[in-house]
C-alpha positions in Angstrom: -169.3 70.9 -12.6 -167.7 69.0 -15.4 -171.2 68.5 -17.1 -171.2 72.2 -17.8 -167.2 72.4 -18.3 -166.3 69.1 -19.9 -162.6 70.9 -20.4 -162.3 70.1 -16.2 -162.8 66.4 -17.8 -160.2 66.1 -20.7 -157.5 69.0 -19.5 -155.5 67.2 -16.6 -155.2 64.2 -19.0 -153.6 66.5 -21.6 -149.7 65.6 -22.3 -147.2 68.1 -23.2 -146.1 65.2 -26.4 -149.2 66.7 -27.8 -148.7 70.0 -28.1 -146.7 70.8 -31.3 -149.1 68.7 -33.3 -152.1 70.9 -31.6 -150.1 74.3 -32.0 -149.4 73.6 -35.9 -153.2 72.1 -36.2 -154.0 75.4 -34.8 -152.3 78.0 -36.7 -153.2 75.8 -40.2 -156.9 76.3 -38.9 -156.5 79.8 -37.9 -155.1 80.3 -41.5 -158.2 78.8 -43.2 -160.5 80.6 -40.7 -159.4 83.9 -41.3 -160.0 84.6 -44.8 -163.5 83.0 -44.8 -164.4 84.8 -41.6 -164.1 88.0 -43.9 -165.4 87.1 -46.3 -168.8 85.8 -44.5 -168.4 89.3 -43.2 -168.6 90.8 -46.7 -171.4 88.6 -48.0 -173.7 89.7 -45.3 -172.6 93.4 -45.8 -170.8 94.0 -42.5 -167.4 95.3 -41.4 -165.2 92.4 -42.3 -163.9 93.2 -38.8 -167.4 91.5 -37.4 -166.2 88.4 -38.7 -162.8 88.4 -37.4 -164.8 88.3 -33.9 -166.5 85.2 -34.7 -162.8 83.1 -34.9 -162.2 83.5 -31.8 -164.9 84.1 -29.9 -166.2 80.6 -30.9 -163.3 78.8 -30.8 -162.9 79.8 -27.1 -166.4 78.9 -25.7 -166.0 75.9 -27.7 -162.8 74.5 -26.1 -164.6 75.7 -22.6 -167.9 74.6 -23.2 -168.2 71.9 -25.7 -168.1 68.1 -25.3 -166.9 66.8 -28.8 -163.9 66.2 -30.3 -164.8 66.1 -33.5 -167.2 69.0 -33.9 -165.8 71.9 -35.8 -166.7 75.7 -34.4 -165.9 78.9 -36.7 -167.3 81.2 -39.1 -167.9 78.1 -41.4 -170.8 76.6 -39.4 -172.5 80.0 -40.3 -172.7 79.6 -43.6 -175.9 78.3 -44.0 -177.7 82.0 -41.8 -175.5 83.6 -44.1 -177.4 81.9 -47.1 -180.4 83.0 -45.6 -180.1 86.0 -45.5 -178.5 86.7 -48.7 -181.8 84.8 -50.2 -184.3 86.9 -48.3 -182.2 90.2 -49.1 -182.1 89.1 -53.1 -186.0 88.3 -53.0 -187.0 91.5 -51.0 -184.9 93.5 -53.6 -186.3 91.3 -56.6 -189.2 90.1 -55.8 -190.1 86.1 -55.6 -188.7 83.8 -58.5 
């Protein structure tokens, strides 16, 4: 079961010493999230509201489901479909370069 919930692995070894540090790295990262998550949102011409459901959607399913400590989940690992499909709406609109 912990292959497919590596939080089962990592949580009972999580001390309490730790959790200031994690609640202040938190809310600093929620801070920076937040605006770009709208923003995305307004790039790709949706509700900004629709990116506010990225935060924490993949934050959560990260913290369940992921194995890495270092890998960073949120609205900016989107930035590159975003791209996309700002280039494919410019060229469809203006024709290719």
């Amino acid at each position: 079961m912990k292959r497919f919930l590596p939080i089962l692995e990592w949580l009972p070894g999580y001390q309490r010493d730790w959790l200031g540090g994690d609640l202040l790295a938190g809310a600093t990262g929620w801070a920076v999230l937040i605006p770009s998550a709208l923003a995305y949102a307004g790039i790709v011409g949706v509700d900004p509201v629709v990116g506010l459901y990225t935060v924490p959607l993949a934050l959560a399913a990260y913290a369940v489901f992921g194995g890495s400590r270092l890998l960073v989940v949120g609205p900016d690992a989107a930035i590159s479909v975003l791209t996309a499909a700002m280039t494919i709406r410019v060229i469809l609109e203006t024709g290719p370069p």
